[in-house]
C-alpha positions, 0 to 999 in steps of 0.5 A, spaced: 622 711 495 615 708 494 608 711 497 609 709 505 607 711 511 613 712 515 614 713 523 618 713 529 618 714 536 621 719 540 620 722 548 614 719 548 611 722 541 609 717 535 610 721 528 607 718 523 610 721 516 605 721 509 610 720 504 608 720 497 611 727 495 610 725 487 603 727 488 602 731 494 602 726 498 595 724 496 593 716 500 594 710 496 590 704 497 596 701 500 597 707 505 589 707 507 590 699 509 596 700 512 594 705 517 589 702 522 595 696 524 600 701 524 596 706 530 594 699 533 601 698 534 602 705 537 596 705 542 599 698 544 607 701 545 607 703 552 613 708 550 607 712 546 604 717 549 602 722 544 601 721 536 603 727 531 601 726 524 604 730 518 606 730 511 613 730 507 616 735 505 611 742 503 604 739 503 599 734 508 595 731 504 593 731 498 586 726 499 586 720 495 591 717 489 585 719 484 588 713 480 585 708 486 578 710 484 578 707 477 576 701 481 571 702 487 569 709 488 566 705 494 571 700 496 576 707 495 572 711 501 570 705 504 578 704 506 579 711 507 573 711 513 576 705 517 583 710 517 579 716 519 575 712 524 582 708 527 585 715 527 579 718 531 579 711 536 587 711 537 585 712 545 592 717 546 592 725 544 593 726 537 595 731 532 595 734 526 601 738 523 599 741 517 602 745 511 601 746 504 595 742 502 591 739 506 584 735 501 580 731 501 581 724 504 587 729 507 582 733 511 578 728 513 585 724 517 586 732 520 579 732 522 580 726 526 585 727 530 583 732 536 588 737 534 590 740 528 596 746 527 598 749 521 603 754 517 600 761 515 600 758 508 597 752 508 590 750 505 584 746 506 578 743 503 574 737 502 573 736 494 567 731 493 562 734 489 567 736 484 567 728 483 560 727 484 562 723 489 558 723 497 561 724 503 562 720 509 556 720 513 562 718 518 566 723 516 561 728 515 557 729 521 565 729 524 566 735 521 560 738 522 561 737 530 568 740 529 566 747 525 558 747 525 553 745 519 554 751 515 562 751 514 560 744 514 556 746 507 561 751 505 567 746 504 562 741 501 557 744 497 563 748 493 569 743 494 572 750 494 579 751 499 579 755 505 586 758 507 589 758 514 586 763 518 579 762 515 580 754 517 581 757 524 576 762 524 571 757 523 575 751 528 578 747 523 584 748 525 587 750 532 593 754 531 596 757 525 603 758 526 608 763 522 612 759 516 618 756 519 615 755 526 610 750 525 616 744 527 617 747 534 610 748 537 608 742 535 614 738 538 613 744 544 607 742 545 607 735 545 613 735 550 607 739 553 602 733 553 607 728 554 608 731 561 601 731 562 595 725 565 594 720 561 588 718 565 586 726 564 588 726 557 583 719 555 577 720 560 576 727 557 577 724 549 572 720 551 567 725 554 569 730 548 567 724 543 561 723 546 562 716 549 556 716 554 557 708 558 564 708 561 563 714 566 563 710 571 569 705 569 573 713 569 571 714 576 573 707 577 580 709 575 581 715 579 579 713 585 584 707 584 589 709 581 595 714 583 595 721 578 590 724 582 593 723 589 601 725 585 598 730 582 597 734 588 603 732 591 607 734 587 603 741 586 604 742 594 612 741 594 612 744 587 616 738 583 614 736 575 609 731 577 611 722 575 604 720 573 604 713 572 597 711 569 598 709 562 592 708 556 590 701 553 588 701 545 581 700 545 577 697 549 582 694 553 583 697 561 588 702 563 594 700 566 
């Protein structure tokens, strides 16, 4: 099978798989283009509640297909950013389901989504000054909000790799999982998510990300919509709650 990304859609959860086990998954120019549209087309999917995004077989990712920068270091990271930035944008909770290696342009598509869980054995890192290229400035202020600035500068100074229980002892990552759970805690606790608001789930990614101009479009939205008068409802004659509220791409209204 040529490099790809491949998806399905299932019970209300989008799996976005990189493929290309030839070279630990690493992203071909090809597979940076064609994520943007395919999470467009998710965000778009009403039957699409939840996005998890993981890699085939052993590893996540293994950053860009080196081959690719032979070209345009500049064009490469330039294609590499606008995927990060539609995985960050994508306006339904997302997660990262890490094994084996997760580098480079890997580590920056995990750090874009709002969770990230991972085997025991699993590695990271974030490898640009061993090719003497610079790092996002996009990309780099996310990570320094999701791990502070000196792990920030440890990641980046020495391109070093970081194991799991250090990625989660500094906030790079969530949860790390004994080897062989990995699989059903993420379908666990996307079930989890699924069951949940989605008004809550986009209003608070929105809050969390730093967007600052659509407070009162959210206090708009719950005081017209049914999830918070469902919500009680349903807690008060102990039933699952039926929320109703489902979230646009980007820039459209909730409906």
């Amino acid at each position: 099978m040529d490099p790809q990304l491949s998806h399905g859609v299932a019970d209300g959860v989008a799996t976005v798989v990189i493929h290309h086990p030839a070279k630990r998954n690493a992203m071909t120019a090809d597979m940076w283009r064609a994520l943007p549209p395919l999470l467009d087309a998710l965000a778009d999917d009403p039957a699409v509640r939840v996005l998890v995004l993981t890699g085939e077989g052993g590893t996540f990712c293994a950053g860009a297909d080196i081959s690719s920068l032979r070209g345009s270091a500049g064009e490469a990271q330039g294609l590499a950013v606008r995927a990060e930035d539609a995985l960050a944008a994508f306006p339904k909770p997302t997660l990262a389901a890490v094994r084996g290696y997760c580098v480079g342009g890997g580590c920056q598509l995990a750090a874009a989504c709002d969770l990230r869980f991972t085997d025991e054995r699993a590695s990271f890192g974030i490898t640009p000054a061993k090719l003497g290229i610079v790092y996002p400035a996009s990309s780099t202020r996310r990570l320094v909000s999701l791990v502070g600035p000196a792990t920030a500068k440890y990641l980046l100074f020495s391109g070093e790799l970081v194991d799991a229980e250090r990625a989660l002892r500094t906030g790079l990552v969530d949860e790390v999982l004994p080897d062989g759970e990995l699989d059903g805690r993420v379908a666990e606790f996307a079930r989890i998510l699924v069951s949940r608001s989605q008004l809550t789930q986009a209003a608070a990614k929105e809050f969390a990300d730093g967007r600052t101009d659509r407070d009162g479009y959210w206090a708009r939205q719950a005081r017209e919509g049914d999830d918070t008068a469902e919500g009680v409802a349903a807690f008060l004659e102990r039933r699952p709650p039926e929320f109703t509220w489902t979230a646009s791409a980007p820039g459209k209204v909730g409906r």
